[in-house]
C-alpha positions as CSV (number, residue, x, y, z in Angstrom):
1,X,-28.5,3.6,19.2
2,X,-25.9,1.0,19.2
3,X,-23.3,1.1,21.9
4,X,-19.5,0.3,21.2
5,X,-19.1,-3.3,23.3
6,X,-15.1,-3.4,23.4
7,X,-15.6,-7.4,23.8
8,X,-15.9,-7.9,20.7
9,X,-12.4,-6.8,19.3
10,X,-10.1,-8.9,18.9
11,X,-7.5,-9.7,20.9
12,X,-3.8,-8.7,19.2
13,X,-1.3,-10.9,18.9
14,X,2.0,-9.9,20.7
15,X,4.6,-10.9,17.9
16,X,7.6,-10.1,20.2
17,X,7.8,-13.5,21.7
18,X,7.9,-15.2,18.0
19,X,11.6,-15.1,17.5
20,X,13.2,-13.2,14.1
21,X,12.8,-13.5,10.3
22,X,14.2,-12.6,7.6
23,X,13.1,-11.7,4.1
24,X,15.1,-11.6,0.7
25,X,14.2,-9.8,-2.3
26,X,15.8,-9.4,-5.6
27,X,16.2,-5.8,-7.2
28,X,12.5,-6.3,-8.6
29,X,11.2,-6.3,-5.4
30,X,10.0,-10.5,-6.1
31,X,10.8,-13.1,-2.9
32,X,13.5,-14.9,-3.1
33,X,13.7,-16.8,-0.1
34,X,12.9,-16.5,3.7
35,X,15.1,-17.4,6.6
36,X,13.3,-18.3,10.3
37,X,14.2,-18.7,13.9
38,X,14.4,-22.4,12.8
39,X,16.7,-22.4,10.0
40,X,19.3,-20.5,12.4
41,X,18.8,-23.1,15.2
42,X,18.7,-25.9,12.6
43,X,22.1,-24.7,11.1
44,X,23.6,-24.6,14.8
45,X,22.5,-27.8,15.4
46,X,24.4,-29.2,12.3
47,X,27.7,-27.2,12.7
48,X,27.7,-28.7,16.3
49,X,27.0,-32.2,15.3
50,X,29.9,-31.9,12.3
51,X,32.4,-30.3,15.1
52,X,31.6,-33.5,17.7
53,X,31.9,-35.7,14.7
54,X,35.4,-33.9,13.5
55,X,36.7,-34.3,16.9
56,X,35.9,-38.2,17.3
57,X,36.9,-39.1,13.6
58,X,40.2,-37.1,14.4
59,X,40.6,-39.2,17.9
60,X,39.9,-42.5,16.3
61,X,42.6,-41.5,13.6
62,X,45.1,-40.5,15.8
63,X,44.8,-43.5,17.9
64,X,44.8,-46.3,15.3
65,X,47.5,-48.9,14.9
66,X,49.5,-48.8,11.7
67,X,48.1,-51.4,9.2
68,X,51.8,-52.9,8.6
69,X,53.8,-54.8,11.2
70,X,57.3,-54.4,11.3
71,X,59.1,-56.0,13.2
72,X,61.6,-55.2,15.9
73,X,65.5,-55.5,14.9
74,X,66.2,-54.7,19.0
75,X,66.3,-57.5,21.0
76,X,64.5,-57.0,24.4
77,X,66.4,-56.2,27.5
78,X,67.1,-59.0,29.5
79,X,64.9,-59.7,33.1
80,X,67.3,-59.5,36.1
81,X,65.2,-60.3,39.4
């Protein structure tokens, strides 16, 4: 008579420590495309990398000379020591 040896199942895989997924289907029930863990952390990643790069561009704007000189039609104030 064989005996059940319970060392010989195997081990499940706890699924809870795998982050989220998410699944899209048409009406027809066919896969249209699948979003992971990744994607979402991949898509933070690049709206923080556009914000830090809409900040500098806007700094570097702001604090450009003009491109045309023109020149001053006030005459300095004179140095009294």
């Amino acid at each position: 008579m064989n005996k059940f040896d319970s060392s010989q199942l195997r081990p499940r895989i706890n699924h809870t420590s795998e982050g989220w997924l998410v699944q899209v289907y048409s009406r027809d029930r066919r896969l249209l495309c699948v979003l992971e863990a990744s994607h979402g952390w991949t898509f933070l990643l690049g709206c923080g990398a556009g914000l830090l790069l809409a900040i500098g561009w806007f700094n570097l704007a702001r604090h450009t000379p003009a491109t045309t000189y023109a020149p001053s039609t006030i005459s300095p104030p004179m140095m009294v020591d």
